[in-house]
N, C-alpha and C positions, 0 to 999 in steps of 0.2 A: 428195280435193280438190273432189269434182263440189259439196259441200252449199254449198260455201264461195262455188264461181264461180257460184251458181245463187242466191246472195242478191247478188250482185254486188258482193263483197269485194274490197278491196285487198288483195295483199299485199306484207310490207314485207321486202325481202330484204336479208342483211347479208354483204358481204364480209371476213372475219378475215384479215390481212394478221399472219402469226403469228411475220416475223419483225424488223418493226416495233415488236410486242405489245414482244418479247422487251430489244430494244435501251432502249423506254422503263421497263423496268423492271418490268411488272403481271405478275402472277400469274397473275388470274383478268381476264375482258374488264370493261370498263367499262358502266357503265350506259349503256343508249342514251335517250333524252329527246325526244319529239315530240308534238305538240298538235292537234288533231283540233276545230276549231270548228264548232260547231252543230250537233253529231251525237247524236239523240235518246237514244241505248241505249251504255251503257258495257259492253263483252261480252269476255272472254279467250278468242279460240280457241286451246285444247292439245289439240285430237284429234289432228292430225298428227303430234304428241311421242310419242303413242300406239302408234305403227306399230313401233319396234324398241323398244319400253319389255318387258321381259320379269319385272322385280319390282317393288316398292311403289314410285313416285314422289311427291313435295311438291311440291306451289305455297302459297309465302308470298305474300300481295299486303297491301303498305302503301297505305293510300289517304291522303291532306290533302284536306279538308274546310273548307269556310265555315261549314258550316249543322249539322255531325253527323256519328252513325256509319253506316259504310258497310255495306253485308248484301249478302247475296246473293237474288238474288231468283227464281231459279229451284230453288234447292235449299234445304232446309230451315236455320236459323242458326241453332248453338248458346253460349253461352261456357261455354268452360274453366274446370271446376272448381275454386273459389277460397277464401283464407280458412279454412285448417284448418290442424292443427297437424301437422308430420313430425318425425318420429324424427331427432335429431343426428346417426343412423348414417349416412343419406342424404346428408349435404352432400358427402362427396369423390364423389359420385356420383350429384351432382344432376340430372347432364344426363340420363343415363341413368332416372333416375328420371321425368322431366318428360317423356320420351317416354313411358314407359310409361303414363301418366297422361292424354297424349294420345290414344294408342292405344287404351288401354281407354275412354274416353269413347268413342270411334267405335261399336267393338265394341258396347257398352251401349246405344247411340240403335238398334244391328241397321238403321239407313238409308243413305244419301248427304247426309252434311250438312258442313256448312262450320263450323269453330268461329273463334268471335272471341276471339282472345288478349289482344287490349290495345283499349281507348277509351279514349282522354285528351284534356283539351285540352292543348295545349302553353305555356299560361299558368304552370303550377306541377305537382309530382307530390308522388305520397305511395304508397308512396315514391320515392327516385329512386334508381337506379342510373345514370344519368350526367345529364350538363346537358340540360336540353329543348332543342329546338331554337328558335336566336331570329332574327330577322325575316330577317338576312342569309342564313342558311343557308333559310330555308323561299322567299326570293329567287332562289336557288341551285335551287332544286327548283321552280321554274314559279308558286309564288304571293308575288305583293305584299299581303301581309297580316303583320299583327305577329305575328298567330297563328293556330293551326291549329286542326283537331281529326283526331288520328292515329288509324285502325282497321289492327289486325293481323288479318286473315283467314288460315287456313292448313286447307286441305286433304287427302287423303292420299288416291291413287288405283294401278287398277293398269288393265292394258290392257282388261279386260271390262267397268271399271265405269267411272258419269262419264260417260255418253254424249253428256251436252249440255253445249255451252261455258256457261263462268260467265258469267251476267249481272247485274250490279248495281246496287245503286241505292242513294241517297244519302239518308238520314232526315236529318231535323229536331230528334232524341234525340239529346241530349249528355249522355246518364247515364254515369260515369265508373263505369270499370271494367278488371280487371284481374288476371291470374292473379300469388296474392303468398302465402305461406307462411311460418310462423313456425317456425324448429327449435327443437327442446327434447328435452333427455337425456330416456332413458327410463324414469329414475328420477326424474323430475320428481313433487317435491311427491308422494313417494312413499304409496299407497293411492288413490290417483285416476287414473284414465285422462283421458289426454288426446287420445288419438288415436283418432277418429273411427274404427268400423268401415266403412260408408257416407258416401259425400257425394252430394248433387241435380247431377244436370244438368239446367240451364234454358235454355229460349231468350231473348230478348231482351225478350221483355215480363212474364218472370218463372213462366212456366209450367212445371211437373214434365214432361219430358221420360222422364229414367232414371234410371237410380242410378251409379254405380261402386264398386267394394267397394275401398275403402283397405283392407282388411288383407292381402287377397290379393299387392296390390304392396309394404306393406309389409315381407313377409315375405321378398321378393326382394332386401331390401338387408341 
């Protein structure tokens, strides 16, 4: 805790009252919601999550935006391999699939990077797997605006690595973007391959990064 009180950190402590939780019905706790004005540096301290974490840990962070997509500025930012074709064999076992997909992106950068899953604005999708969210609901969530622009960040850390809190910052780039795949049987338009052995991983301004080998995971399903 010394890094924390030695920048002269608040912190913000929560009482779980679990059997309150239990009478109103929830599952899992509710989001907590607080606003922080004028504070130059948007930072997530999780070193402390650190201390009994013993295997892989996620941090997903959705950011809403005025102006763009959200990065990380202290650790490198990549997006999620996007735009290629997967085997029909995969769909009952998409999710499984889509980690692996994330995982070996990681693996393949061999860094500490942050990948960005989703930039949209909230105006229209393409595609959409549910309704965007519209002005009441983005009201709900701390802004008065018609609309947004949403970045999915997500991370994957273990107790040795990740040593500095994320810090981020808010661009001005609203290039839309988005991890989206097309399935198709594997006798598709039979004598043609359709499935990429390699796909690019790029950062944000479109630079060759790494590779990751689709066939290796395709073979997994």
């Amino acid at each position: 805790m010394q890094p924390y009180i030695n920048k002269r950190l608040f912190f913000f402590v929560v009482r779980v009252n679990l059997e309150a939780q239990e009478e109103l019905g929830f599952q899992n706790l509710r989001p907590l919601q607080f606003t922080v004005k004028n504070y130059p540096q948007i930072m997530l301290p999780f070193q402390l999550g650190k201390i009994n974490s013993e295997d892989t840990q996620n941090i997903i962070v959705y950011f809403l935006s005025e102006t763009g997509r959200a990065e990380v500025s202290n650790y490198e930012n990549v997006m999620i391999p996007s735009n290629f074709d997967v085997p029909q064999t995969v769909e009952p076992k998409f999710g499984e699939f889509y980690r692996e997909l994330f995982t070996s992106t990681i693996k393949a950068t061999n860094k500490e990077i942050v990948v960005i899953e989703y930039a949209w604005d909230t105006g229209f999708c393409d595609p959409c797997n549910t309704i965007p969210l519209d002005s009441q609901e983005l009201n709900e969530l701390g802004m008065n605006q018609e609309k947004a622009f949403i970045t999915r960040l997500h991370l994957q850390y273990t107790k040795n690595t990740y040593n500095q809190d994320l810090e981020f910052t808010i661009t001005s780039d609203k290039t839309l973007y988005q991890g989206r795949y097309i399935l198709l049987p594997i006798d598709y338009n039979k004598g043609r391959n359709y499935f990429d052995d390699k796909v690019e991983i790029k950062n944000p301004s479109g630079k060759v990064i790494s590779e990751v080998e689709l066939k290796k995971i395709f073979e997994k399903f």
